[in-house]
C-alpha positions in Angstrom: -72.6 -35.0 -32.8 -73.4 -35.6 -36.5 -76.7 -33.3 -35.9 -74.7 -30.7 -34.4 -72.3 -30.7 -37.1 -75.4 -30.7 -39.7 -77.0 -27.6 -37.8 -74.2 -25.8 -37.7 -73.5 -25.5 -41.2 -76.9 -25.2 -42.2 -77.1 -21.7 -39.8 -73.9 -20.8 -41.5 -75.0 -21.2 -44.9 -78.2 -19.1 -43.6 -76.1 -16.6 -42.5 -76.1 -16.9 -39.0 -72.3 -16.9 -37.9 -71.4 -19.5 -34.6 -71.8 -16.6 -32.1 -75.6 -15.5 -32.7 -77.8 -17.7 -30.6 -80.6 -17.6 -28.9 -80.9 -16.1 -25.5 -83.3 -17.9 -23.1 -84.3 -14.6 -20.8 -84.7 -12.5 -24.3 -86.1 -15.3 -26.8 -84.3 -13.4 -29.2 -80.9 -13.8 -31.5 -78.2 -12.0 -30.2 -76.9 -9.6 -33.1 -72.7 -8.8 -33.6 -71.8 -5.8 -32.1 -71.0 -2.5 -33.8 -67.2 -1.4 -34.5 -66.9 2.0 -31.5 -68.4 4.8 -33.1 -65.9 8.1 -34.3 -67.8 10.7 -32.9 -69.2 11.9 -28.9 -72.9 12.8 -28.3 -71.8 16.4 -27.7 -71.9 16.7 -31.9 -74.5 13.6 -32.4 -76.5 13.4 -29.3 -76.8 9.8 -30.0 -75.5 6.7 -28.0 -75.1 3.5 -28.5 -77.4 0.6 -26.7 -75.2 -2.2 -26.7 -77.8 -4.3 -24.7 -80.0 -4.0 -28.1 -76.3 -4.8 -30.6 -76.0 -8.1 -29.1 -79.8 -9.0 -29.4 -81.6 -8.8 -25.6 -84.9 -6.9 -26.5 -85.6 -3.8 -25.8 -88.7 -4.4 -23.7 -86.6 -6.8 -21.8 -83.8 -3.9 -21.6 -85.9 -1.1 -20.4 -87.6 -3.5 -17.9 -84.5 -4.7 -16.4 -82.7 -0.9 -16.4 -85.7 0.0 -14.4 -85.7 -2.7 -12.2 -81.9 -2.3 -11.4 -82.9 1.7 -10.3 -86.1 0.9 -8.4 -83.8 -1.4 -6.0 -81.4 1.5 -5.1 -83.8 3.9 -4.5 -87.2 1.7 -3.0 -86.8 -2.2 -2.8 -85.8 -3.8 0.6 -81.7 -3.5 0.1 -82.2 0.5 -0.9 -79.7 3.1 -0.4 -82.1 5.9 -0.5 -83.9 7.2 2.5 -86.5 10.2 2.5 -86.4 12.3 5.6 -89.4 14.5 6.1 -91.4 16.1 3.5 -88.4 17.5 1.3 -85.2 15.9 2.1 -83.8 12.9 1.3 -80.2 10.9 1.7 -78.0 7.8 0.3 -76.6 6.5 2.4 -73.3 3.7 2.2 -75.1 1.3 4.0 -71.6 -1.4 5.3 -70.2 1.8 6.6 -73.5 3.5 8.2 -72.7 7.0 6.8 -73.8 9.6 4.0 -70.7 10.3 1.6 -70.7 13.1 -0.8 -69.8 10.3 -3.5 -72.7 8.4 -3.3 -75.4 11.9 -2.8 -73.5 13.1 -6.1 -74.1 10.0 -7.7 -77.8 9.8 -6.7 -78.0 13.5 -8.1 -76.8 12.2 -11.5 -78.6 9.3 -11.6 -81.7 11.4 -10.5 -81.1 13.8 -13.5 -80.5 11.4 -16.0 -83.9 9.5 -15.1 -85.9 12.9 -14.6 -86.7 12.6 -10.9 -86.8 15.9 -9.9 -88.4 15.3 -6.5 -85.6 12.6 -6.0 -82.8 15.6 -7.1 -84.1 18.0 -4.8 -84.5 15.9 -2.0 -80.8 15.1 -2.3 -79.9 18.5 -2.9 -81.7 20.0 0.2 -80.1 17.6 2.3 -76.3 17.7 1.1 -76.6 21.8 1.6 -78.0 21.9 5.1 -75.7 19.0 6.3 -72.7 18.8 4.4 -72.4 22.1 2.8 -69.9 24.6 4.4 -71.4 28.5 4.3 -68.8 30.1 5.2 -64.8 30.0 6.6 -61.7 28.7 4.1 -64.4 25.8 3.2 -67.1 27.6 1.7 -68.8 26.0 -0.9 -67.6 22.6 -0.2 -68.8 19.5 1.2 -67.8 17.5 4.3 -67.3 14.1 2.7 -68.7 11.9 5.3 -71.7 12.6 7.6 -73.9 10.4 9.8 -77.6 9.5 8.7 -79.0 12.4 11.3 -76.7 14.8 9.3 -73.7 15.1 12.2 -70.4 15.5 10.4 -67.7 12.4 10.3 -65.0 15.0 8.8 -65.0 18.4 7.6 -63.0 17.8 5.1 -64.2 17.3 1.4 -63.2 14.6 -1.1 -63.1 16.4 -4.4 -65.0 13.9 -7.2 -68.2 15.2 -4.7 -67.6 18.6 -5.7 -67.2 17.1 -9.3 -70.6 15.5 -9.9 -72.2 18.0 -7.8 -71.4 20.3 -10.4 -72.1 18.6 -13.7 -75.3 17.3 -12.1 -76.3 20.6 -11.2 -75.4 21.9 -14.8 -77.7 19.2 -16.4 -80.9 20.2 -13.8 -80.3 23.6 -14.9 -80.5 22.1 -18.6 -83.1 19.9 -18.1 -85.5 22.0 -15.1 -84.8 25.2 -15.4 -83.8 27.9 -12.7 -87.4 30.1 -12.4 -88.1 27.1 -9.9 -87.5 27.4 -5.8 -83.9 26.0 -6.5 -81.3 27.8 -9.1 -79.2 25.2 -10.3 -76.7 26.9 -11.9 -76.2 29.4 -9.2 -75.5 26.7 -7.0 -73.2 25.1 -9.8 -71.5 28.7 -10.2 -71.1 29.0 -6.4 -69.2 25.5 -5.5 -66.7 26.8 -8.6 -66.3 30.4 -7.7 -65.7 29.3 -4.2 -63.2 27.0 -5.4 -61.5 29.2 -7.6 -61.5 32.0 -4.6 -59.3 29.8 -2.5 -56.0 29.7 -4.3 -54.1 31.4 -1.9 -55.5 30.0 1.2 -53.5 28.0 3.6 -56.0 25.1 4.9 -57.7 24.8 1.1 -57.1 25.0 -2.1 -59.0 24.9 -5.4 -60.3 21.4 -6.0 -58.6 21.8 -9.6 -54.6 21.9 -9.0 -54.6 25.0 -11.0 -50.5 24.7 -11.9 -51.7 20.8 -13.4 -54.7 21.5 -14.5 -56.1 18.1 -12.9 -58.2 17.3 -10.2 -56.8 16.7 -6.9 -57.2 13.8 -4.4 -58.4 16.0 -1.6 -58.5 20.5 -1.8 -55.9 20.8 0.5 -52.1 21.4 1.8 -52.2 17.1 2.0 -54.4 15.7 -1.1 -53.7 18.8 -3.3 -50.4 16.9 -3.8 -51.8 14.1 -5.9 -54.6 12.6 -7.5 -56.6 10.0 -7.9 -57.7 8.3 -11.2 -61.0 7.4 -10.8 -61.8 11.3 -10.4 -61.1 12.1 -14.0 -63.5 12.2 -16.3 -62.8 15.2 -19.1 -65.8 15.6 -20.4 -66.8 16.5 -17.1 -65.3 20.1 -17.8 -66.6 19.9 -21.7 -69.8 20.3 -19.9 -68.7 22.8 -17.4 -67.1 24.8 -20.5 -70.0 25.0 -22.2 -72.9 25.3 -19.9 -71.5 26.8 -16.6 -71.5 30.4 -17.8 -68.7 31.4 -15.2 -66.3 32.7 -17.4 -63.8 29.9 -17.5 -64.6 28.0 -20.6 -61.0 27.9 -22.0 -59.2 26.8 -18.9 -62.1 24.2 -18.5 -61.8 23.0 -22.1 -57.6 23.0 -20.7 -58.1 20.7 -18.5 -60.6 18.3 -20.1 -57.0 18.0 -22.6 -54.7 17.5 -19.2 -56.8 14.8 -17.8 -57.0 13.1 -21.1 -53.0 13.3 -21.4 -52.9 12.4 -17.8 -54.9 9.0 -17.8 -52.7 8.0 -20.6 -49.4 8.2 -18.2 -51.2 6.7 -15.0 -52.5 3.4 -16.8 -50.2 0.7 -17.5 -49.2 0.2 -20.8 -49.4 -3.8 -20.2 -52.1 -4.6 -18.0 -54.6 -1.4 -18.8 -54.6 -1.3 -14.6 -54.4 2.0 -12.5 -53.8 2.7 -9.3 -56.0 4.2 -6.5 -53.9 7.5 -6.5 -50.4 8.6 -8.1 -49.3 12.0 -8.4 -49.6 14.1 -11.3 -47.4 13.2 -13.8 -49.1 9.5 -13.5 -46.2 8.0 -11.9 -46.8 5.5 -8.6 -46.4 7.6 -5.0 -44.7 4.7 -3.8 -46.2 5.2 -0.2 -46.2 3.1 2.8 -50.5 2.9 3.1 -52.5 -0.2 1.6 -54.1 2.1 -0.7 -52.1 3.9 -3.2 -50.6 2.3 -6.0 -52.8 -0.9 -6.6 -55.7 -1.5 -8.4 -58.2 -1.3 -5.8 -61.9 -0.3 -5.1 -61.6 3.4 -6.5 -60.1 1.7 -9.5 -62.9 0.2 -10.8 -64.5 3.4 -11.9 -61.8 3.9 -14.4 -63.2 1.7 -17.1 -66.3 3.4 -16.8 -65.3 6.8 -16.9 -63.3 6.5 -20.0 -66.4 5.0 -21.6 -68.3 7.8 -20.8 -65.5 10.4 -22.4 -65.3 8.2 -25.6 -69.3 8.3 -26.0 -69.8 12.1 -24.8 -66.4 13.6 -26.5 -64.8 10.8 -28.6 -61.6 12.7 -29.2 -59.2 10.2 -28.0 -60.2 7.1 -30.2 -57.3 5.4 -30.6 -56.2 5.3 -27.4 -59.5 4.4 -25.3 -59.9 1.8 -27.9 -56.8 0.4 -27.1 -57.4 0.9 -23.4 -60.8 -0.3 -23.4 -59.3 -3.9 -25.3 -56.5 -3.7 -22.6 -58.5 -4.1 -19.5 -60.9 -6.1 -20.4 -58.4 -8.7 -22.3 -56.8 -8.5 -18.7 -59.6 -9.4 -16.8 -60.7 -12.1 -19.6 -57.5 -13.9 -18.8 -58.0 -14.5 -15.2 -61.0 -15.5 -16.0 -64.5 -14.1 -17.2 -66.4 -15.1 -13.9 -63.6 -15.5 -11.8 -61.2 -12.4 -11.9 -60.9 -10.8 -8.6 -60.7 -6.8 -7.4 -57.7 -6.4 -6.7 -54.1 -6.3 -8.1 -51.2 -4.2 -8.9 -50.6 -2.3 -11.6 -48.5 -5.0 -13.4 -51.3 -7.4 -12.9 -50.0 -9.7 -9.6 -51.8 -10.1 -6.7 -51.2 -7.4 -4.0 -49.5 -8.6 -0.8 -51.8 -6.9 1.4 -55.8 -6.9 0.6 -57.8 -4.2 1.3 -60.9 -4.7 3.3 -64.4 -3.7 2.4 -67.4 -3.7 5.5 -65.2 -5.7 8.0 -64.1 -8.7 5.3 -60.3 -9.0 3.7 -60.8 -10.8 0.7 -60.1 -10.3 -3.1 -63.4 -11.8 -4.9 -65.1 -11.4 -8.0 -66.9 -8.2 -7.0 -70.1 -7.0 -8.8 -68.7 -3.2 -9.2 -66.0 -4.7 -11.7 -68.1 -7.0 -13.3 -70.2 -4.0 -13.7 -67.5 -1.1 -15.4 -65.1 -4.0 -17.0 -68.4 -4.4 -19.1 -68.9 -0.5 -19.6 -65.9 -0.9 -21.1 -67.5 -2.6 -24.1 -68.2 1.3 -25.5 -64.7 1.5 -26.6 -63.0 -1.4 -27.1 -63.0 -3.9 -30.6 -62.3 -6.9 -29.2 -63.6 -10.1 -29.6 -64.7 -10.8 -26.0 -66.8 -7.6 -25.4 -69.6 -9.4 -25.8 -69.1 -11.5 -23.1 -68.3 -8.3 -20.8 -71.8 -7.8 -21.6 -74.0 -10.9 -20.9 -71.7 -11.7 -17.9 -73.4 -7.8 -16.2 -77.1 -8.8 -17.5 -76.9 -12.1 -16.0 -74.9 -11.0 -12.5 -77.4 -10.7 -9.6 -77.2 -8.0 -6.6 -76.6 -10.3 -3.8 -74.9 -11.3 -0.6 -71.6 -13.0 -1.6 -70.9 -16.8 -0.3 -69.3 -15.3 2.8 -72.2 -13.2 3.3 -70.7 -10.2 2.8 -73.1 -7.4 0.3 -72.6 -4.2 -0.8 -76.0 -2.7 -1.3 -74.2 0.8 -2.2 -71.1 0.9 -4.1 -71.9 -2.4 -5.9 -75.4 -1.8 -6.4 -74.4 1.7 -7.7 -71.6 1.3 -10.2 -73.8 -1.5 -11.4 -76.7 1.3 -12.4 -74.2 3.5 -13.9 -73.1 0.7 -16.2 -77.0 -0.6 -17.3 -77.5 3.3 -17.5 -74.1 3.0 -20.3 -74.9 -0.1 -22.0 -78.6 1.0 -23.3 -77.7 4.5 -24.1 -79.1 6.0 -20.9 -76.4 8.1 -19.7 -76.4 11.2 -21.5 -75.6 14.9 -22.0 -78.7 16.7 -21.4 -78.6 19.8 -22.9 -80.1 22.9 -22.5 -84.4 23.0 -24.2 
């Protein structure tokens, strides 16, 4: 004890404080992390790597981002399947279908890492199978499909049309359009399609155009509300700038509603959403288990406000306060304990909402995984641990034996991609 005392202050009077030590899988002394910075990459086009702030080297980093992509896209738990010579789908493996979420998703990811082969594969797929050519759906996506490409639903689920857009924008940036695929054509078509159905009785433009927000659903039923985890301004700060459709101002517009809208949907307390609410943030006060708790769709939230405050950074105060918010929440029911799903006021919901034929709340990798993206934003003292508690969590079945290669293994990429500056805004060469 007497040693431990002696050592102690000896490091102190070296100047290293009690919280750098050294980290067995980097060998190397974890560092204090930097104060969030004031301004987005859209005026910098830098980002931060946290990984790096709080010491883990950056060989160590870049192996271990790389390693966390290769095992949704080719080790033995993938998500990604090739079909043929130029096609390719991901698919959500506990529910044995291909969802316009996660082929958006792969599209972004594929972007961001340069994989052009993976992009178009993805791309060639979603348009044959899932792509509506013509009737009040044009330009949209069926939301769910089997793996042979047969539709589950018509319907589409409007974050797909979302990230198919923005990743589209960024392959334009990043490829070109002189290639066998136009990028931003296809961009410009999902939005002009949108934008041509505002009078029509089975669709509706996928932005409520009276709100200015995103809705749940383009349609007479999911046009009425929204959901949170769909909102990600600078989204439409790319679209403003890049999409060349005409439509910069009302895209800049909205970028400022969603803002003003997450502020009204998250609770001032707890920093918890829920899944939907209408559009003035307020709870729907439905019937259905999903609604207004904290659930599965939730968990983006943290994530996607960490991504607005390091693309845009125009609403530091309040996402720094939001990012402290959830993740002192979570810190209180314990760092690797807290489970996935509460109300907004932070109790435990009466009903649970099950996931791949299991009901139970557990300490699910997907939070672990944006709680910790989280760390962008937010100044307090706990961030840190947000951080080593995502290096250290591995992708595996739970005790039950329940996994979730897809939505876990997902959300848990976009985070690493977050936390060592990876996710970016590619702009035009």
């Amino acid at each position: 004890m007497r040693f431990t005392l002696i050592l102690a202050t000896m490091l102190m009077f070296f100047g290293f404080s009690a919280n750098a030590h050294t980290d067995e899988q980097t060998g190397n002394k974890s560092s204090s992390l930097k104060e969030p910075w004031d301004k987005g990459a859209f005026e910098t086009q830098k980002y931060r790597n946290l990984f790096a702030e709080v010491g883990y080297k950056q060989k160590d980093i870049d192996k271990k981002l790389n390693e966390v992509f290769e095992s949704l896209f080719y080790g033995p738990q993938k998500v990604y399947f090739e079909v043929g010579d130029s096609m390719a789908y991901i698919s959500d493996i506990k529910n044995h279908d291909v969802r316009t979420e996660g082929m958006s998703y792969g599209l972004m990811i594929a972007v961001q890492f340069d994989k052009k082969d993976i992009f178009d594969r993805l791309w060639r797929w979603g348009k044959k199978y899932m792509q509506h050519q013509s009737g009040d759906l044009k330009g949209y996506f069926a939301w769910s499909c089997k793996t042979d490409g047969t539709r589950n639903a018509a319907g589409p689920a409007s974050d797909g049309e979302l990230y198919y857009v923005t990743s589209l924008i960024f392959a334009s940036n990043r490829w070109g359009n002189k290639g066998e695929l136009n990028y931003l054509a296809e961009a410009q078509n999902i939005l002009n399609c949108s934008m041509e159905k505002k009078d029509m009785q089975r669709s509706a433009p996928f932005i409520n155009l009276e709100h200015k927000l995103i809705t749940f659903t383009p349609d007479r039923w999911g046009g009425r509300f929204t959901d949170p985890s769909y909102h990600l301004p600078a989204f439409y700060e790319v679209w403003a700038r890049w999409a060349n459709d005409g439509r910069s101002d009302f895209w800049m517009e909205c970028a400022a509603a969603s803002r003003e809208y997450l502020h009204k949907c998250i609770n001032p307390e707890t920093g918890l959403n829920p899944d939907y609410s209408n559009y003035d943030g307020s709870l729907m006060k439905g019937n259905r288990i999903i609604g207004d708790a904290f659930r599965f769709d939730s968990w983006r939230v943290p994530m996607n406000i960490a991504l607005d405050y390091s693309w845009s950074c125009v609403d530091k105060e309040w996402q720094n306060n939001y990012g402290n918010l959830i993740q002192n929440f979570l810190y209180k029911q314990g760092l690797k304990t807290f489970v996935d799903q509460f109300n907004v006021d932070g109790t435990l919901p009466e009903k649970i909402l099950p996931a791949g034929g299991y009901t139970k709340l557990r300490h699910s990798l997907g939070l672990v995984a944006t709680s910790a993206a989280a760390s962008i934003q937010s100044t307090n003292d706990n961030r840190k641990e947000f951080i080593d508690e995502l290096w250290n969590a591995k992708h595996e079945p739970y005790e039950d034996g329940y996994f979730d290669a897809y939505y876990d293994g997902l959300l848990r990429l976009f985070a690493f991609m977050h936390l060592s500056g990876n996710y970016k805004i590619i702009f035009p060469k």
